[in-house]
Structures are given as C-alpha cells and as structure tokens.
C-alpha positions in Angstrom: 169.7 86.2 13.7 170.8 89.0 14.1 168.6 91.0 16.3 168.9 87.4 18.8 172.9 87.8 18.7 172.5 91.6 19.5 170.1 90.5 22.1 172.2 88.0 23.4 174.7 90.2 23.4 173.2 92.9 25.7 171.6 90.2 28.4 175.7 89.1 28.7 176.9 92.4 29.3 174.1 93.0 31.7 174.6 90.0 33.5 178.3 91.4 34.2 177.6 94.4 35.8 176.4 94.0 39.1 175.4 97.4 40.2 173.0 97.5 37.2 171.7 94.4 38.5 170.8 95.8 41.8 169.7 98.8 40.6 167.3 96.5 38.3 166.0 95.0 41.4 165.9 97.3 44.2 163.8 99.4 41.5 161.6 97.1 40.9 160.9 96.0 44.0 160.4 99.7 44.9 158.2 100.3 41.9 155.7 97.1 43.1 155.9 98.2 46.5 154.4 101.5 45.7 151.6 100.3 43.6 150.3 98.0 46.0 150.6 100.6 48.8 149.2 103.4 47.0 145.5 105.2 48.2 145.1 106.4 44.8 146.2 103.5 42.1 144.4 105.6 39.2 146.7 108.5 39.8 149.5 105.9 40.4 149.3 104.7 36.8 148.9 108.4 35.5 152.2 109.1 37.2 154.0 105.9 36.2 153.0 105.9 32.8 156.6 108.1 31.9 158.1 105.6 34.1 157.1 102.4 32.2 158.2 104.7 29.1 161.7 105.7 30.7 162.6 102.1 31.6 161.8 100.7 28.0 163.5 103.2 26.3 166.5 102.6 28.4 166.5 98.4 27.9 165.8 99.0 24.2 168.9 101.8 24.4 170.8 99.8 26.3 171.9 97.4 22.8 173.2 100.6 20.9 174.9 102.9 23.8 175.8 102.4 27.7 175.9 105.0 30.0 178.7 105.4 32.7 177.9 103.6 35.8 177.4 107.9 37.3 175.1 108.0 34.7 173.2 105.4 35.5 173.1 106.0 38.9 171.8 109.6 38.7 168.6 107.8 36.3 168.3 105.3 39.3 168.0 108.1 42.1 165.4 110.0 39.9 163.3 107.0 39.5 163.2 106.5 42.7 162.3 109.8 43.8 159.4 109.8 41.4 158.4 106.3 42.0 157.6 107.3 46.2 156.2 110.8 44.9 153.8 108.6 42.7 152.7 106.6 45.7 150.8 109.2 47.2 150.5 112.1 44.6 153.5 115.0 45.4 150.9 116.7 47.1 150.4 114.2 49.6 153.7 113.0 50.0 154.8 112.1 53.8 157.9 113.1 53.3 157.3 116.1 52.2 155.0 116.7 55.1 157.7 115.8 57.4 160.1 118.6 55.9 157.4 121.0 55.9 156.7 120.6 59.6 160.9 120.6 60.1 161.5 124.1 58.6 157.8 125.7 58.6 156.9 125.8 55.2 154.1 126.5 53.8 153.3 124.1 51.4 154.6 120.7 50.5 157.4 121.0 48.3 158.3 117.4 47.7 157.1 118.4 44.1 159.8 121.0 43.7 162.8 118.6 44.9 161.3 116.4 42.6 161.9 119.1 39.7 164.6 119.8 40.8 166.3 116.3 40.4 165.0 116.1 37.3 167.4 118.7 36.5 170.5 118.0 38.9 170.2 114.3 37.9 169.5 114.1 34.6 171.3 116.8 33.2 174.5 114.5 33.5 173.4 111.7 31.5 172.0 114.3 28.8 175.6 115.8 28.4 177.4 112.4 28.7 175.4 111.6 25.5 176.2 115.2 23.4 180.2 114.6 25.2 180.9 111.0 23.9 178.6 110.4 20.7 178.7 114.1 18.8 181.3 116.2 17.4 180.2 119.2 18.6 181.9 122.4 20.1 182.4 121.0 24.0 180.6 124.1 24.8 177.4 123.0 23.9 177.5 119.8 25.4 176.9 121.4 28.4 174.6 124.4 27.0 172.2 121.8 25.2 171.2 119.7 28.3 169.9 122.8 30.3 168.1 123.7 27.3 166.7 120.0 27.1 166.0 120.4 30.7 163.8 123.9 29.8 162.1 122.0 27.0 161.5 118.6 28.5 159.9 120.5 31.7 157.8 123.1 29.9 156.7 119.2 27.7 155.8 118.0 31.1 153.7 120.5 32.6 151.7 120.8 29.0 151.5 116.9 29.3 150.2 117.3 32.9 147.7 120.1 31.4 146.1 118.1 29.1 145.8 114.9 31.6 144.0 117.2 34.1 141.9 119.3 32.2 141.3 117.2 28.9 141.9 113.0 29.4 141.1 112.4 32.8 139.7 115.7 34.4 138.1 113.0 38.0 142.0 112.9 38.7 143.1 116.3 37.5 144.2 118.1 40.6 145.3 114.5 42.6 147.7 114.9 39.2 148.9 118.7 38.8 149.6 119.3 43.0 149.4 122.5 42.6 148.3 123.2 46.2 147.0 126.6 45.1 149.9 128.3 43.6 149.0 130.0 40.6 152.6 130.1 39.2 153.3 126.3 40.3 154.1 125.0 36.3 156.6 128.0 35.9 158.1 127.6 39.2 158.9 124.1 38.5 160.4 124.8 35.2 162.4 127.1 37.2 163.9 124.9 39.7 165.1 122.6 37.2 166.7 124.7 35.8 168.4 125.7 38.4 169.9 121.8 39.1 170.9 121.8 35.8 172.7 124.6 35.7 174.4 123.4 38.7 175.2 120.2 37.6 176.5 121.4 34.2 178.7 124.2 36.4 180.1 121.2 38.7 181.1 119.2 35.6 182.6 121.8 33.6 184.4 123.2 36.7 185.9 119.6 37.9 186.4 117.9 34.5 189.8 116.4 34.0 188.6 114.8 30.6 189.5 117.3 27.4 188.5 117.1 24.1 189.9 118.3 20.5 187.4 121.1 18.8 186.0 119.7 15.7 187.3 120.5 12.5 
C-alpha cells in the first residue's frame, strides 16, 4: 500500500508539470525516431544502453527527490545530444560533418561537444543535488561535481574499452570513434572538464541563493 500511494503520488505530480511532460514526449519520440533510422542498430543499442539506464534511474528517482525544472532541462538537452550521436555513431555524425566542412576541421568532433555537454550540462544537476540535500561546506558543492565529472568520464572511456576490445570487439571502433587520435579517451576527459568547470564558475559567480556553513 504503500509503495502504490507513493506511486500514485509521483504519476500526480507528474501529471502537473507540463514541461516534464513534453520533455517525456518529444524525448521519446526522438529516441524511436533514431532507432528506426539508424544504419547501424547494433551499435545503436550499445550506445543507448546508458540511456535506458539514465531514464530509469531518473523515473525511479523521481519518488524521493525532484530536480529544478533547469535541472531537468540541462538532462533533457544531453539526452538529446546523445540520442542523434547514437543514430549514426559520433564518428559518423552529419552534423558533425557539416561543422567540419564550416570551419575546416580535421576530424569530426561531434564526439567532443558531446563530452563536453556532459560536463556543461550535467555538472548543474550534480551540484543541485550536494546544494539542497547535504550539509556540506558550499564549497564543495561545486568542487565535488567537476570531480564527479573527471570520474564518471575516465568510467566511461574504460566502459567503452572493455565493449570494444573485450564484449563486442565486430562493433569496437563503430563504438570508441576515435578517428585515429591516439589521445582521443584523454582528450575527452579533458573537455568535460572544461564544461564543468565553466558551469560550476557561472553558478558560483551569479548565485543569488546563500547558505549557512554547517556546524
């Protein structure tokens, strides 16, 4: 009973927030859309499989803490940048192509804007977490989700290692895109770092909203 009137409890306060509605739909629409347009679905489900993981953490979540809207909205951007990157490996990725013909790049680097989301996007949500559900130091609410960023991106690329080289070798290099750069896993660590860092700047520079030290 109480499990259903905790569950019934969430589907209500879902129901009442539109934008998470839309951003339900429009996502999943997006997310099917991709799948059935993909010239690789093997590789598709290797890249979504953190995607199905995200979005069930985040309903299951969803009963013990909400986000801010910003919060969720940063998520819903990253998703969607994965999701399209997913569609045709990063490697591949049309628009990438189209930036790399725009400015003469070298190399497709819709994997590296990817990255670099993952930091400028989701460093927010991380630090709204440590911000509004710890007692620690505000200091370290902002230190602790570039750290988490570091961690969580040196996670992925020894994820992506062991799916390319070890579990499903046929789709290895469809999976890692690393177009020939030899320092591709470090350089993506590095970038989101960097949109971390610049989030977590932006929000301790602007930030209106103060907070006692802990005893």
């Amino acid at each position: 009973m109480a499990f259903s009137f905790a569950t019934d409890k969430t589907h209500e306060h879902f129901r009442q927030n539109p934008l998470l509605i839309a951003y339900a739909v429009i996502f999943t629409a997006f997310w099917a859309y991709t799948g059935f347009h993909t010239p690789d679905l093997k590789n598709w489900w290797l890249e979504n499989t953190l995607t199905f993981s995200a979005v069930i953490l985040l309903v299951v979540f969803y009963r013990y803490y909400r986000f801010s809207d910003f919060s969720y909205t940063c998520m819903f951007l990253f998703m969607l940048l994965h999701t399209y990157g997913s569609q045709y490996t990063y490697a591949e990725n049309p628009f990438g192509f189209w930036v790399q013909d725009q400015l003469n790049l070298e190399r497709n680097h819709y994997d590296r804007l990817v990255h670099f989301s993952f930091g400028f996007l989701l460093a927010y949500p991380m630090h709204e977490l440590f911000w509004r559900l710890t007692n620690m130091r505000p200091f370290f609410s902002y230190v602790l989700p570039v750290d988490l960023t570091v961690s969580l991106g040196a996670f992925y690329e020894l994820m992506e290692w062991s799916v390319a080289d070890v579990f499903f070798p046929a789709q290895g290099m469809a999976y890692l895109g690393t177009q020939g750069d030899v320092w591709d896993a470090q350089k993506d660590i590095a970038i989101a770092l960097l949109g971390a860092i610049l989030t977590m700047l932006a929000v301790g520079l602007t930030r209106k909203e103060k907070r006692p030290l802990p005893v």
